[in-house]
NUSE-460607 format. One record per atom (N, C-alpha, C, CB): y, z, x; chain. Coordinates in pm, 1 decimal. Glycine has a CB too. Layout:
BEGIN
        c2        c3        c1  kette
         Y         Z         X      A
...
//
This chain:
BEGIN
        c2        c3        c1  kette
    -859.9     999.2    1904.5      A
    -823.2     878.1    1833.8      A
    -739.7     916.0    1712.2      A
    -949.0     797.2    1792.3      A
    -645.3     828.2    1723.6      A
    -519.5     873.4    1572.5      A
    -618.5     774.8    1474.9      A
    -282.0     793.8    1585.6      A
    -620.4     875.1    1341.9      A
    -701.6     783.5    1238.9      A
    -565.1     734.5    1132.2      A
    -849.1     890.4    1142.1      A
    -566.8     645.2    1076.3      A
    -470.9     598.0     982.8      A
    -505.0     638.1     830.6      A
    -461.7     445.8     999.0      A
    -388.6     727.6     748.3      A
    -415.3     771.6     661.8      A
    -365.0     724.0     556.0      A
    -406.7     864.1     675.4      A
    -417.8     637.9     454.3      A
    -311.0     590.0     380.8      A
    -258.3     699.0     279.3      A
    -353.8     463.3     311.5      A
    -170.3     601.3     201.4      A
     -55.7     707.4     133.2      A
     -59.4     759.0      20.3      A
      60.8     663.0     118.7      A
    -170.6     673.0     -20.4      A
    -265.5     735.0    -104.6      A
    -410.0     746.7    -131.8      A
    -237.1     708.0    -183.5      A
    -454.8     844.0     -55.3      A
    -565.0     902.6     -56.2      A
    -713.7     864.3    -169.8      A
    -508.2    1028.7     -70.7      A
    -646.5     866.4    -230.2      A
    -792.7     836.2    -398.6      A
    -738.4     746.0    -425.1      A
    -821.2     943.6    -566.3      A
    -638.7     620.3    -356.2      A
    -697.9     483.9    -387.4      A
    -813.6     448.7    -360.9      A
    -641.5     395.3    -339.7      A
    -921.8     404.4    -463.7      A
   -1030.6     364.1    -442.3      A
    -999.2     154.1    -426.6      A
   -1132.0     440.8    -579.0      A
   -1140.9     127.7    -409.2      A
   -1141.6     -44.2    -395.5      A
   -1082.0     -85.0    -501.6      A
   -1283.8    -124.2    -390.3      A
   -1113.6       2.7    -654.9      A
   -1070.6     -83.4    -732.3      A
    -854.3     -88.4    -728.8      A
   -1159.1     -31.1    -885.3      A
    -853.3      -6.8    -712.2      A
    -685.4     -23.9    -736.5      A
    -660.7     -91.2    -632.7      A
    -583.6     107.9    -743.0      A
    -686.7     -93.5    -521.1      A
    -625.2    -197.0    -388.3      A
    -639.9    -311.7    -459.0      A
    -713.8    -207.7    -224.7      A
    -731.9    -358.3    -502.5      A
    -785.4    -479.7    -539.7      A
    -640.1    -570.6    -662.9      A
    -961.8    -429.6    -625.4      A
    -647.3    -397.8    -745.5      A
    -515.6    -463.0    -870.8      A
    -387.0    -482.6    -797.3      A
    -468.0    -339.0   -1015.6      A
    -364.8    -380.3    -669.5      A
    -253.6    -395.3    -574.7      A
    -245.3    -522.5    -528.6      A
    -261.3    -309.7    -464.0      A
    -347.6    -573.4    -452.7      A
    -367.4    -698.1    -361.1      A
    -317.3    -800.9    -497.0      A
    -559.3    -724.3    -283.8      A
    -345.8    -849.2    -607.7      A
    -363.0    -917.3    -731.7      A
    -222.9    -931.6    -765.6      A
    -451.7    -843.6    -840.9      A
    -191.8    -763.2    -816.5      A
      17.1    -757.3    -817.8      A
     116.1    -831.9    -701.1      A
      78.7    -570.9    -787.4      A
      64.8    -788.9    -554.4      A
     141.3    -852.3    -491.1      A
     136.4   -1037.2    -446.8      A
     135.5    -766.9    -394.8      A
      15.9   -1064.4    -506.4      A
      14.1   -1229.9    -527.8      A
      54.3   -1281.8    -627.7      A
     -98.5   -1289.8    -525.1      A
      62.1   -1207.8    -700.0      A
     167.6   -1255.5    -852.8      A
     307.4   -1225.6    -834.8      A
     130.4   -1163.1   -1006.7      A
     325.1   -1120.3    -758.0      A
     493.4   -1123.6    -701.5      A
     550.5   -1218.6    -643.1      A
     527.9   -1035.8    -608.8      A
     441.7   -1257.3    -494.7      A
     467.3   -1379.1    -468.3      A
     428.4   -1500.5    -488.4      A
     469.9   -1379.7    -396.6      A
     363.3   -1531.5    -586.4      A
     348.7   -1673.5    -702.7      A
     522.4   -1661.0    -742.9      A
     204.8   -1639.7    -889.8      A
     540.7   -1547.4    -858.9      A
     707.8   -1545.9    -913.1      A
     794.7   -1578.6    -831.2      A
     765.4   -1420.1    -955.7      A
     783.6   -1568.5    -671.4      A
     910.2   -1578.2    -631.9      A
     949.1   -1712.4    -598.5      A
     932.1   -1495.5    -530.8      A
     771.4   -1737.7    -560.9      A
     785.3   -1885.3    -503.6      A
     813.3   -1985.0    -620.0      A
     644.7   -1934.1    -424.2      A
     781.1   -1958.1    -745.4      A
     796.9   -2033.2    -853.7      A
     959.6   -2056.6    -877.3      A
     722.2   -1962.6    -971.5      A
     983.1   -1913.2    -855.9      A
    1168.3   -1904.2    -864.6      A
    1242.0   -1974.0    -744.3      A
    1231.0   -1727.7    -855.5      A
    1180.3   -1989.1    -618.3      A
    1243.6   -2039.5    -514.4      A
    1217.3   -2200.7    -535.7      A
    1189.9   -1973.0    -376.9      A
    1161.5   -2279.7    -600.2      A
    1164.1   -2378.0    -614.8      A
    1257.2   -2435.7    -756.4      A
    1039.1   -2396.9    -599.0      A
    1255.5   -2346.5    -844.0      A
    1342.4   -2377.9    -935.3      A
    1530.2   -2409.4    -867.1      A
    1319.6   -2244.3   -1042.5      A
    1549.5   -2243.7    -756.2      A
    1669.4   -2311.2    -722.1      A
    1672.7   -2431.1    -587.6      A
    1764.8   -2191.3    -692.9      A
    1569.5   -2451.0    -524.7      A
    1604.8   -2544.8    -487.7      A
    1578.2   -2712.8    -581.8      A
    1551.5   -2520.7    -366.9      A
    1557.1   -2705.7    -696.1      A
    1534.6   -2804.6    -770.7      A
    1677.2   -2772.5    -855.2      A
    1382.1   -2805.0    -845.3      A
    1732.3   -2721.1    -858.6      A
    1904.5   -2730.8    -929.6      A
    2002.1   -2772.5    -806.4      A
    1973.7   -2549.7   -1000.1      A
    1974.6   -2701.4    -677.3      A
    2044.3   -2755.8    -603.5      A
    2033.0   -2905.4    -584.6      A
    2031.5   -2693.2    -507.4      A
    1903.9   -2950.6    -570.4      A
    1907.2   -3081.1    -503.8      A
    1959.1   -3176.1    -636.8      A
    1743.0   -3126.5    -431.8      A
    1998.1   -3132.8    -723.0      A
    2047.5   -3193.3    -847.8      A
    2191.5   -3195.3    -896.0      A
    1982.2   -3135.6    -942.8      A
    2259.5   -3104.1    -791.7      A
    2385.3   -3086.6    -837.1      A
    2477.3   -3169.6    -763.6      A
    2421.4   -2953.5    -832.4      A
    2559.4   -3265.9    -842.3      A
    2657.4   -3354.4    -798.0      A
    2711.2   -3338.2    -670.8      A
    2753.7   -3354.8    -878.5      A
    2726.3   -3435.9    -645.6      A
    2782.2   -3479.5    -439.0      A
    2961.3   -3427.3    -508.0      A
    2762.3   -3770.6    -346.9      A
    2980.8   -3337.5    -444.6      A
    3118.3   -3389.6    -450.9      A
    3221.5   -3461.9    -419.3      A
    3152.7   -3351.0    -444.8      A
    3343.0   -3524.7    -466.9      A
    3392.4   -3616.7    -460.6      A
    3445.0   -3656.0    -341.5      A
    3454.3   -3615.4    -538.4      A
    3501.8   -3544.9    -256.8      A
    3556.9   -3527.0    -124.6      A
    3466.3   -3524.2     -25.4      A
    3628.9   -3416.8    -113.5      A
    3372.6   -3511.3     -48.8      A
    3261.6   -3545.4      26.5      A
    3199.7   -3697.2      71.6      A
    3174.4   -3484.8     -41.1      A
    3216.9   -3756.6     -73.4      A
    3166.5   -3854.4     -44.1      A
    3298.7   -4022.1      10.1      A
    3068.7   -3857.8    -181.4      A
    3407.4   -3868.8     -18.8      A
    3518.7   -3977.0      38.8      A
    3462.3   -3991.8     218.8      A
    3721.0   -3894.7      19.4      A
    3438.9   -3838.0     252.2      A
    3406.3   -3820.8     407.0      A
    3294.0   -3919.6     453.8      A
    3354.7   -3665.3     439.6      A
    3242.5   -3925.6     379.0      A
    3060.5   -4021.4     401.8      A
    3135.2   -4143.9     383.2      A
    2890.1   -3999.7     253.3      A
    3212.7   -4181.8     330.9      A
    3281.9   -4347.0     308.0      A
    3358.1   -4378.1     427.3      A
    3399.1   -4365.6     169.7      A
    3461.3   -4300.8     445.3      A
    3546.4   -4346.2     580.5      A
    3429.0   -4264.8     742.1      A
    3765.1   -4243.5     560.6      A
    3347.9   -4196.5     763.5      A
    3275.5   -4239.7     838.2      A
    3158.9   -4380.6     872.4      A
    3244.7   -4151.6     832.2      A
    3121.0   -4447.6     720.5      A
    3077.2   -4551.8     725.4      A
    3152.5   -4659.4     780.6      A
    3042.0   -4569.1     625.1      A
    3322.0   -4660.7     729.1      A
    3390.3   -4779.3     765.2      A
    3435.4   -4751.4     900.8      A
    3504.2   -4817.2     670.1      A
    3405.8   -4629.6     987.5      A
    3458.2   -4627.5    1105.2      A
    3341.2   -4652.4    1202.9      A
    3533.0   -4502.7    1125.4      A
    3239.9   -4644.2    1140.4      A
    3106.1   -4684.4    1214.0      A
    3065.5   -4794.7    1212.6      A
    3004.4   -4629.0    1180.1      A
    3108.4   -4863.3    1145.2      A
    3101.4   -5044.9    1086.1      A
    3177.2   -5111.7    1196.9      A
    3196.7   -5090.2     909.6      A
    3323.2   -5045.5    1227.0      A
    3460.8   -5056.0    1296.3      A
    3418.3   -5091.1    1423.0      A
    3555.6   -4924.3    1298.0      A
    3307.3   -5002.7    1471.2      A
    3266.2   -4959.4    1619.7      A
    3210.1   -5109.8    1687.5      A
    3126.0   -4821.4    1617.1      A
//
């Protein structure tokens, strides 16, 4: 049987534990940060040419 060795040896419970802790606070930060940019995106102005496109598809769908 292959035994699995980790990579560090005299990690005891307690440091996994601060490991396990660090990497849920990494991903708390990121997720905190991934909502910030999607909360600027969903905030940032339609642009103008865009909403010319959304206008003359309305009046050609009206047309129909």
């Amino acid at each position: 049987m292959i035994e699995h060795q980790s990579e560090h040896p005299s990690v005891g419970p307690e440091l996994s534990a601060a490991a396990l802790d660090e990497a849920r606070l990494r991903q708390q930060a990121i997720g905190v940060r991934l909502r910030q940019m999607f909360d600027e995106v969903v905030n940032e102005p339609v642009p103008d040419e865009f909403l010319d496109i959304l206008r003359r598809a309305d009046k050609s769908s009206e047309q129909s």
